[in-house]
TORKOL-4160 file (C-alpha; in steps of 0.2 Angstrom, whole numbers, padded with zeros to 4 digits, m for minus):
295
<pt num="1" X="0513" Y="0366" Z="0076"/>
<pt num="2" X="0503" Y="0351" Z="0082"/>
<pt num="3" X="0502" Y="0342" Z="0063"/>
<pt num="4" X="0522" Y="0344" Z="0065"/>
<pt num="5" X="0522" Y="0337" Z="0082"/>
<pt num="6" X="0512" Y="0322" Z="0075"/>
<pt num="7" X="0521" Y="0318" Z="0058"/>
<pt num="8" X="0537" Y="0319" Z="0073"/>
<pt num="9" X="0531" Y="0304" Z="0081"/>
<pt num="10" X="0527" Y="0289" Z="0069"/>
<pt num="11" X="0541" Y="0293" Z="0056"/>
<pt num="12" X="0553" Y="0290" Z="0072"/>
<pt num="13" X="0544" Y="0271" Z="0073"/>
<pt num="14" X="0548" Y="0268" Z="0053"/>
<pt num="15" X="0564" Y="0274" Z="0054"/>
<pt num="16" X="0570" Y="0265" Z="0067"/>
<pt num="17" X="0574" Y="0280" Z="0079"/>
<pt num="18" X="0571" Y="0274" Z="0098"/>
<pt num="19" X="0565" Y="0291" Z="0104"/>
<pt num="20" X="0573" Y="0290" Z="0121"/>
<pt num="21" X="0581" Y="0279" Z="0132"/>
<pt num="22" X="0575" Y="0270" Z="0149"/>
<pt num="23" X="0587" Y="0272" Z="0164"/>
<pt num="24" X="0603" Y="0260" Z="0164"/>
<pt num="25" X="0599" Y="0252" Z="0180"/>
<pt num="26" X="0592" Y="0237" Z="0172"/>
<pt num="27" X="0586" Y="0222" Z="0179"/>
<pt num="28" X="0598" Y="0209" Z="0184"/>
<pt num="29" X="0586" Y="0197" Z="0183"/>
<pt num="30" X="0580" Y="0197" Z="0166"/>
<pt num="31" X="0579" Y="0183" Z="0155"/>
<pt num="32" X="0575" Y="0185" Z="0137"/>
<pt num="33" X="0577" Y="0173" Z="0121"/>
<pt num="34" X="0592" Y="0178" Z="0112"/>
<pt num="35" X="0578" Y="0181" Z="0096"/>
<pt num="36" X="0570" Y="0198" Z="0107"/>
<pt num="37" X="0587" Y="0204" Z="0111"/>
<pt num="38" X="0595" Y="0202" Z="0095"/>
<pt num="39" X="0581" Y="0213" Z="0085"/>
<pt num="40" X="0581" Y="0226" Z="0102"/>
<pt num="41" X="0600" Y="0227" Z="0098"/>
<pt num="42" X="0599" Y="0227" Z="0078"/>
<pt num="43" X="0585" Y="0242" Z="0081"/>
<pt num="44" X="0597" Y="0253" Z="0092"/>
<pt num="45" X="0611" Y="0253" Z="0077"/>
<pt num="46" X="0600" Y="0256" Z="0063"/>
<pt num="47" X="0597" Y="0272" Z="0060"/>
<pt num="48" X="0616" Y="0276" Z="0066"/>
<pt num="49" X="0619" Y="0265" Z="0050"/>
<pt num="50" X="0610" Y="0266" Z="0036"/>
<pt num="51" X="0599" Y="0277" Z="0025"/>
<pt num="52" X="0584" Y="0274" Z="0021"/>
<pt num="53" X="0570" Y="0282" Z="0007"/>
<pt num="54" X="0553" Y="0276" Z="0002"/>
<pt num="55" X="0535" Y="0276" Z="0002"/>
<pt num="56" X="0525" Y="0270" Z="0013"/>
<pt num="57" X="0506" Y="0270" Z="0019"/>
<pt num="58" X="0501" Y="0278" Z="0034"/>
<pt num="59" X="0484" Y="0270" Z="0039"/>
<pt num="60" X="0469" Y="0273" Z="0052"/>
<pt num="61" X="0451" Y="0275" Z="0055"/>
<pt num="62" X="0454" Y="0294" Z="0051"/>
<pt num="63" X="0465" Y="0293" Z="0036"/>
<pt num="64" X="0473" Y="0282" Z="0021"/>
<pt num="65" X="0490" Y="0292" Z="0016"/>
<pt num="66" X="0504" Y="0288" Z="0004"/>
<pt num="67" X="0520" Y="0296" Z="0010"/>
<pt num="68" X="0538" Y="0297" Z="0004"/>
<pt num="69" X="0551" Y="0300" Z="0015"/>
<pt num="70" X="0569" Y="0302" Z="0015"/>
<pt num="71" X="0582" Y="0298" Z="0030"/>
<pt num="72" X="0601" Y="0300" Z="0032"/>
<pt num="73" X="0608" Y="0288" Z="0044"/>
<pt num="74" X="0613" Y="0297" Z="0058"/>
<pt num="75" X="0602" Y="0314" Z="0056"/>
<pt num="76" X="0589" Y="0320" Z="0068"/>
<pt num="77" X="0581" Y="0330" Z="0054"/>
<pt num="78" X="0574" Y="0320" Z="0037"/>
<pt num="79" X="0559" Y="0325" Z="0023"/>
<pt num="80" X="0543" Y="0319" Z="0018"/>
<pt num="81" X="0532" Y="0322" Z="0006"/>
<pt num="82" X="0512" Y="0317" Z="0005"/>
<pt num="83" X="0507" Y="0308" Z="m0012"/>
<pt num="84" X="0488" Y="0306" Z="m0012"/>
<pt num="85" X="0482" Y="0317" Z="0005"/>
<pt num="86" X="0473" Y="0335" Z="0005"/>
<pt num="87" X="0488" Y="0342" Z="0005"/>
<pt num="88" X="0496" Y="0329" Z="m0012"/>
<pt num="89" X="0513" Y="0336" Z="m0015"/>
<pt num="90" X="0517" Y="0346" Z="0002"/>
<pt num="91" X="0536" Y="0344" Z="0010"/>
<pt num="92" X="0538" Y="0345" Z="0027"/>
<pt num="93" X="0556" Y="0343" Z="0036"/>
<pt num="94" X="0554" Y="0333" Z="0050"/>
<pt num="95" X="0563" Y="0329" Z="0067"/>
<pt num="96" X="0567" Y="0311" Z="0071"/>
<pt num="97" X="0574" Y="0312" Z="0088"/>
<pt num="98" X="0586" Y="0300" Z="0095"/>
<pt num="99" X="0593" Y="0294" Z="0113"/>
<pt num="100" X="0603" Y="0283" Z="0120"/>
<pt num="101" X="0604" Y="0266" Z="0118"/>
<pt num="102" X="0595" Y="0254" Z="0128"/>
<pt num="103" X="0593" Y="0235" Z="0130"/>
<pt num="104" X="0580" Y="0224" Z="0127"/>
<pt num="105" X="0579" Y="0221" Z="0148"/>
<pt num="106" X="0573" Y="0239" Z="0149"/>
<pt num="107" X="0560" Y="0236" Z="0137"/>
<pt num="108" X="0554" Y="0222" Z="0148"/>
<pt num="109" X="0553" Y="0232" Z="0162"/>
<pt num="110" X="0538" Y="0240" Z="0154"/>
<pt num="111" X="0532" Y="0229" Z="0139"/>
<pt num="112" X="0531" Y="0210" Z="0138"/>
<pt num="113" X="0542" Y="0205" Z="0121"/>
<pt num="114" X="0539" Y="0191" Z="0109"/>
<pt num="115" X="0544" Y="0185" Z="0091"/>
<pt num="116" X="0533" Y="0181" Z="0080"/>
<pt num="117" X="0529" Y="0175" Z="0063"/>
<pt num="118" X="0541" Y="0180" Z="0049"/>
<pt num="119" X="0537" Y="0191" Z="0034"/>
<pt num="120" X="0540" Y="0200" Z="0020"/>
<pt num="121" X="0538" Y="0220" Z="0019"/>
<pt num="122" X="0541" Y="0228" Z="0003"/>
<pt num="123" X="0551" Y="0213" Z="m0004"/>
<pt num="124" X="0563" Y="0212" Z="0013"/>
<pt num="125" X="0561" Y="0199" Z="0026"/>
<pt num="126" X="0557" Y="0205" Z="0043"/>
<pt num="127" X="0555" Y="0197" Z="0059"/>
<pt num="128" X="0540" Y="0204" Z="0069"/>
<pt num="129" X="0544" Y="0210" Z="0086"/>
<pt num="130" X="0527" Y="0212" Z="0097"/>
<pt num="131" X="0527" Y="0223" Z="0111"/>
<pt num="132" X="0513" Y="0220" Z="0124"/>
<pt num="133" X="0511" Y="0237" Z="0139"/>
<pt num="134" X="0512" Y="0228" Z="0156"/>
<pt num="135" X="0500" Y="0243" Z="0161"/>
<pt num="136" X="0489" Y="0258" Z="0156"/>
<pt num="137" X="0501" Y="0271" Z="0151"/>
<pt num="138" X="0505" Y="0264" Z="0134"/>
<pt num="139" X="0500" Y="0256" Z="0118"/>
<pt num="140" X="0505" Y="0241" Z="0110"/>
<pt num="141" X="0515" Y="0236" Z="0094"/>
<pt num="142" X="0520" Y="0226" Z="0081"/>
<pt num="143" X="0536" Y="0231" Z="0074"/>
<pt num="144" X="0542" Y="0222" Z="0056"/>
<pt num="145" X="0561" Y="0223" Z="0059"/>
<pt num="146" X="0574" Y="0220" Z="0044"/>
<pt num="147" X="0583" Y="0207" Z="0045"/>
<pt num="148" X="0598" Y="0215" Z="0038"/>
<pt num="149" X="0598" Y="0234" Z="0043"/>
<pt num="150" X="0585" Y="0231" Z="0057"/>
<pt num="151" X="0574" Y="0247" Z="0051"/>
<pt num="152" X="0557" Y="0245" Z="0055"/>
<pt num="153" X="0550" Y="0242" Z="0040"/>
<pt num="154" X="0529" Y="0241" Z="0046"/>
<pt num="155" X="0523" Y="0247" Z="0064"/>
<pt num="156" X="0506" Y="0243" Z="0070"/>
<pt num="157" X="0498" Y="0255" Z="0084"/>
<pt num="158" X="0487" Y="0243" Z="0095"/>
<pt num="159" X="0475" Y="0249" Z="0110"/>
<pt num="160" X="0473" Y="0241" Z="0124"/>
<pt num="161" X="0459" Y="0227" Z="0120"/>
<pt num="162" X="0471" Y="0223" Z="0105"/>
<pt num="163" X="0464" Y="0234" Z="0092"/>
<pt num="164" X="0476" Y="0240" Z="0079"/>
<pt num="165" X="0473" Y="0261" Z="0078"/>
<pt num="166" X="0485" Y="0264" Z="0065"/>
<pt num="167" X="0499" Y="0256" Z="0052"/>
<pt num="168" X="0513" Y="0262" Z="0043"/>
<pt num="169" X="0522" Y="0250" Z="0031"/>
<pt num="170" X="0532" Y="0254" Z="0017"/>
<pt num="171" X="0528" Y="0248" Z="m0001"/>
<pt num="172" X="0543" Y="0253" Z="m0010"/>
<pt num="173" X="0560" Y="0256" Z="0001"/>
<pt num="174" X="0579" Y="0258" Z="m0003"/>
<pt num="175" X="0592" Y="0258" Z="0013"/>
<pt num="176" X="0610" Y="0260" Z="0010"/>
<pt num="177" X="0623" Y="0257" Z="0022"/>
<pt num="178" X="0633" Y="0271" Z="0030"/>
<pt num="179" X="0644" Y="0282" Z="0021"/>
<pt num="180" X="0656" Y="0285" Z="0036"/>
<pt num="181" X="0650" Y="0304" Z="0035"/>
<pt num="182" X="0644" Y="0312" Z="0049"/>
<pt num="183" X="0625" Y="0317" Z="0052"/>
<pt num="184" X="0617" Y="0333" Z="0058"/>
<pt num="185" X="0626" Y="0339" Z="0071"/>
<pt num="186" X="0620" Y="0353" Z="0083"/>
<pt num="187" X="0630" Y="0369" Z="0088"/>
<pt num="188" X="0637" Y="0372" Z="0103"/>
<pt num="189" X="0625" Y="0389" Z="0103"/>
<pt num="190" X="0610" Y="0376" Z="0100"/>
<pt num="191" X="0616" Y="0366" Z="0117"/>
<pt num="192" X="0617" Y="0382" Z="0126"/>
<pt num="193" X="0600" Y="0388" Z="0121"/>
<pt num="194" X="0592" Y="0370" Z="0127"/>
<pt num="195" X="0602" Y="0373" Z="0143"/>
<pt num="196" X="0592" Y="0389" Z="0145"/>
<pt num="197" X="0578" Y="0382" Z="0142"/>
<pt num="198" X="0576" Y="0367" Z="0152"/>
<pt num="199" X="0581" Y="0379" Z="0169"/>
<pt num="200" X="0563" Y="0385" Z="0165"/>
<pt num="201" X="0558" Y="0369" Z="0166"/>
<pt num="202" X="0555" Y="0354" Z="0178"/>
<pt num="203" X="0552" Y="0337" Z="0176"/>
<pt num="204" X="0542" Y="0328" Z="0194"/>
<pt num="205" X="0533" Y="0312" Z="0193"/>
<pt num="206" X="0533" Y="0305" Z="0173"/>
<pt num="207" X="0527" Y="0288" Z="0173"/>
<pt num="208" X="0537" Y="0274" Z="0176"/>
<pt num="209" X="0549" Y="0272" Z="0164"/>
<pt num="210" X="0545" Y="0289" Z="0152"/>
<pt num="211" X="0560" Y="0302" Z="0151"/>
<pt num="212" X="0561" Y="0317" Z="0145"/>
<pt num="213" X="0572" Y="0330" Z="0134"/>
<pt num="214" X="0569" Y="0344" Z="0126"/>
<pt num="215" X="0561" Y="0346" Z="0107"/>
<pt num="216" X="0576" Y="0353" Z="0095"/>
<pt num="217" X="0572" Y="0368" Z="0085"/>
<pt num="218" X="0554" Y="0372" Z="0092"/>
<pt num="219" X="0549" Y="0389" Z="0090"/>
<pt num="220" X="0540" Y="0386" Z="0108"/>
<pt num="221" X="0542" Y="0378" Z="0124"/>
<pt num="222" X="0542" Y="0359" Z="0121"/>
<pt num="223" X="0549" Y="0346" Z="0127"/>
<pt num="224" X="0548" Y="0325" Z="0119"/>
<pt num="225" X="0545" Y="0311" Z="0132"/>
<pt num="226" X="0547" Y="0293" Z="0131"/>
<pt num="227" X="0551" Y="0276" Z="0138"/>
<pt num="228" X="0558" Y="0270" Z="0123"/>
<pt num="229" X="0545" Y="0267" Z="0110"/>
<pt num="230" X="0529" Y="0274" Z="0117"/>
<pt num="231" X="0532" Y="0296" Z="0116"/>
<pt num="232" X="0524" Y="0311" Z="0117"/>
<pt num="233" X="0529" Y="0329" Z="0115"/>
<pt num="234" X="0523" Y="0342" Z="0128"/>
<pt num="235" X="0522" Y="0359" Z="0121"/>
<pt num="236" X="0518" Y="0375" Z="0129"/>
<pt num="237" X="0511" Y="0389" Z="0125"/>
<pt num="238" X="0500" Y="0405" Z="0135"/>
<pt num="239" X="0483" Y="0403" Z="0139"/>
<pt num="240" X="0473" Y="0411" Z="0126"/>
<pt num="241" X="0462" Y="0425" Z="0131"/>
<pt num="242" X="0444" Y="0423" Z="0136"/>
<pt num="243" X="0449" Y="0402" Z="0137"/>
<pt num="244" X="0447" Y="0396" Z="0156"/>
<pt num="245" X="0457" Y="0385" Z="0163"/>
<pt num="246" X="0451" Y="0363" Z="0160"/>
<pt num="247" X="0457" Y="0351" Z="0148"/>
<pt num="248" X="0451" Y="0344" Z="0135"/>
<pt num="249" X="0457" Y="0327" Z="0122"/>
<pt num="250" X="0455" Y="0321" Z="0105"/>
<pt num="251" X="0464" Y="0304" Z="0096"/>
<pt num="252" X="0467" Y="0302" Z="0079"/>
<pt num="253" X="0473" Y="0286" Z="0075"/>
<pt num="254" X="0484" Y="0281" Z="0087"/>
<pt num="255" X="0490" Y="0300" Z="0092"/>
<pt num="256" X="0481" Y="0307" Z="0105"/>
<pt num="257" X="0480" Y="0327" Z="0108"/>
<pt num="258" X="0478" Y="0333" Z="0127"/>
<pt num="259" X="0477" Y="0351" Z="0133"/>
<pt num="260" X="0475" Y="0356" Z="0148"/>
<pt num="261" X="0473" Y="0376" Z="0152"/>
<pt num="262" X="0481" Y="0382" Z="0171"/>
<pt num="263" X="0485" Y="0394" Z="0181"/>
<pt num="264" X="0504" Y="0397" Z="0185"/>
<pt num="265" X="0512" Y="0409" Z="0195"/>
<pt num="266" X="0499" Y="0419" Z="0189"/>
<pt num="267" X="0499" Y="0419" Z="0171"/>
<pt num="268" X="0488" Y="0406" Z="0162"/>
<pt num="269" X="0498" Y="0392" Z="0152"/>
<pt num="270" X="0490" Y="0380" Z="0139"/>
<pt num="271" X="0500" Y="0363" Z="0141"/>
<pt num="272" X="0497" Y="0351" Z="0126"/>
<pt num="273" X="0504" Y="0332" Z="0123"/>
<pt num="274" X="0505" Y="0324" Z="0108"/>
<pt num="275" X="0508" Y="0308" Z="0107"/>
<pt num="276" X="0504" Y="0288" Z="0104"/>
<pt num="277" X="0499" Y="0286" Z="0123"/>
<pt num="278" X="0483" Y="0285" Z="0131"/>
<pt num="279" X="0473" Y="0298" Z="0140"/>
<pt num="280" X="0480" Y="0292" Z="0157"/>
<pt num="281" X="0498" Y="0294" Z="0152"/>
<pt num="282" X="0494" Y="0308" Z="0143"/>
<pt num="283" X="0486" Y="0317" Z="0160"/>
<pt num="284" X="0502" Y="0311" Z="0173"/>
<pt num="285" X="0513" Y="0319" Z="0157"/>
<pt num="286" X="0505" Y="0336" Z="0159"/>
<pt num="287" X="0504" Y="0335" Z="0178"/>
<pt num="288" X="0523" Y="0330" Z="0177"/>
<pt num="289" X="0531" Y="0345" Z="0167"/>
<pt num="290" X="0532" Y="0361" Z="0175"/>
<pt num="291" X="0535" Y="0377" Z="0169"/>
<pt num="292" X="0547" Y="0383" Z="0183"/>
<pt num="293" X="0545" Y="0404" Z="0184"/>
<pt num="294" X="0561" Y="0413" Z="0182"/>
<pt num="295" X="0569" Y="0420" Z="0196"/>
C-alpha cells in the first residue's frame, strides 16, 4: 500500500495533475507578473487536455530509476512501468488525482512565485516556475512547464535550506492533444461509497491552506490532502497487536512516511501520511484527521 501511495504522489507533479485546490476566497490584493499566472493557468488545463507518454528519471539520494508512464488527458487512473529498478519490468496502475482549479493568487498565499531561466526538457522548451514555502509545512519546487501543453515536464523536490531531495524529468515524451473523448469517469455507486466513508471521517485543523478528499479506490480508510502542489495521503489502518501506541518517521527522497499509533474510542488505529511534506506538516496532518466512531 505505502509504495502505491508513493508512486501516487510524484507522477501527479509530472503529469501536470494539481492534487487539490486552495479555497476560492483569494486575495484581493495580489499582484503577480502576468509570466507566474500565465504558467499557473496553462498548468490547470493540462492534464484536462492532452496526453502524455514517456520515460522519465526519477532521481534521489535513495534511488536512480528509469520509469515509463502513460497518461490519458482527463483520467484519474494512468500506468507505469520501472525500466532499470529492482523490480525492472513491473506495472503498476496508478491514481493521479485531480481538484479544482485554482489561481496563481492562491498559490501565493502559501508559496512565493518566480520565473526563471528558460530551458529545454526532452527536446521541448519549458519555462521554469520556482515555488519558494512562505513557511514550515511544505517543500519547495522547481517545475519545468511546457510551453505548449503546460505539462510539467521536470519537478525538483527542494528542502527547506534549498537542497534538492528528489527530480523527476523526462528524457523521451510524446503529448497529444485531446481527442474530445471523455476520461475515467466514476459511478454514482463509487460517489455513494465515498459519501459513506467520509461520515466516518473528520477533518479539524489541517494547515493553513491544505484540503482534503478522499483517496479513490483504496482498499482502506485514506484520504489525499493538499494545498495545491504540496500533498500527502492519510491512510488508516488498526493498531497492530502487541505495537503501543507513539509514532515514528522516515523520508526517502522527498516523501516522508509518518505513523502515529492511538487509542480511539477504545480501539487502537495506526494513522500513516505519505507524502512530500515535512515532518511538521506531516504531525498537524495526523492530529487533523479523525476517525469519527459510528453511531
Amino acid at each position: 500500500m505505502i509504495k502505491a501511495v508513493q508512486v501516487v504522489i510524484w507522477i501527479g507533479l509530472l503529469t501536470g495533475v494539481v492534487p487539490h485546490a486552495l479555497s476560492a476566497d483569494t486575495n484581493a490584493d495580489c499582484t503577480l507578473s502576468p509570466a507566474v499566472t500565465d504558467a499557473v493557468d496553462r498548468l490547470q488545463r493540462a492534464h484536462a487536455n492532452f496526453s502524455v507518454s514517456g520515460t522519465f528519471l526519477k532521481e534521489s539520494s535513495a534511488e536512480r530509476a528509469f520509469i515509463s508512464s502513460s497518461l490519458a488527458a482527463g483520467d484519474e487512473t494512468g500506468s507505469l512501468t520501472y525500466l532499470n529498478a529492482s523490480n525492472s519490468g513491473s506495472s503498476q496502475t496508478i491514481w493521479a488525482p485531480q481538484g479544482p482549479t485554482l489561481s496563481a493568487c492562491d498559490l501565493h498565499r502559501v508559496y512565493v512565485l518566480s520565473i526563471e531561466t528558460r530551458t529545454k526538457v526532452a527536446g521541448r522548451s519549458t519555462s521554469i516556475l520556482h515555488l519558494r514555502p512562505r513557511d514550515g509545512l511544505r517543500l519547495g519546487y522547481r517545475l519545468a512547464i511546457d510551453d505548449i501543453s503546460g505539462l510539467i515536464l521536470r519537478s525538483e523536490s527542494l528542502g527547506g535550506d534549498g537542497r534538492l531531495l528528489e527530480r523527476h524529468e523526462y528524457a523521451s515524451v510524446s503529448i497529444t492533444p485531446n481527442d474530445g473523448a471523455v476520461g475515467t469517469q466514476f459511478s454514482q455507486a463509487d460517489e455513494k461509497a465515498e459519501i459513506t466513508l467520509m461520515q466516518d471521517l473528520e477533518l479539524v485543523g489541517l494547515p493553513l491552506g491544505y484540503r482534503g478528499r478522499l483517496a479513490r479506490g483504496s482498499e482502506q480508510r485514506a484520504l489525499f490532502v493538499s494545498d495545491g502542489i504540496a500533498s500527502a495521503t492519510v491512510v488508516f489502518e488498526p493498531l497492530p497487536n502487541g505495537l503501543s501506541p507513539g509514532e515514528g518517521a522516515a523520508r526517502r527522497g522527498a516523501t516522508l512516511t509518518y505513523s502515529r499509533g492511538s487509542i480511539v474510542g477504545g480501539a487502537g488505529v495506526l494513522v500513516t501520511v505519505i507524502g512530500e511534506v515535512p515532518l511538521p506538516a506531516a504531525r498537524l496532518i495526523a492530529d487533523a484527521v479523525k476517525v469519527v466512531p459510528r453511531r
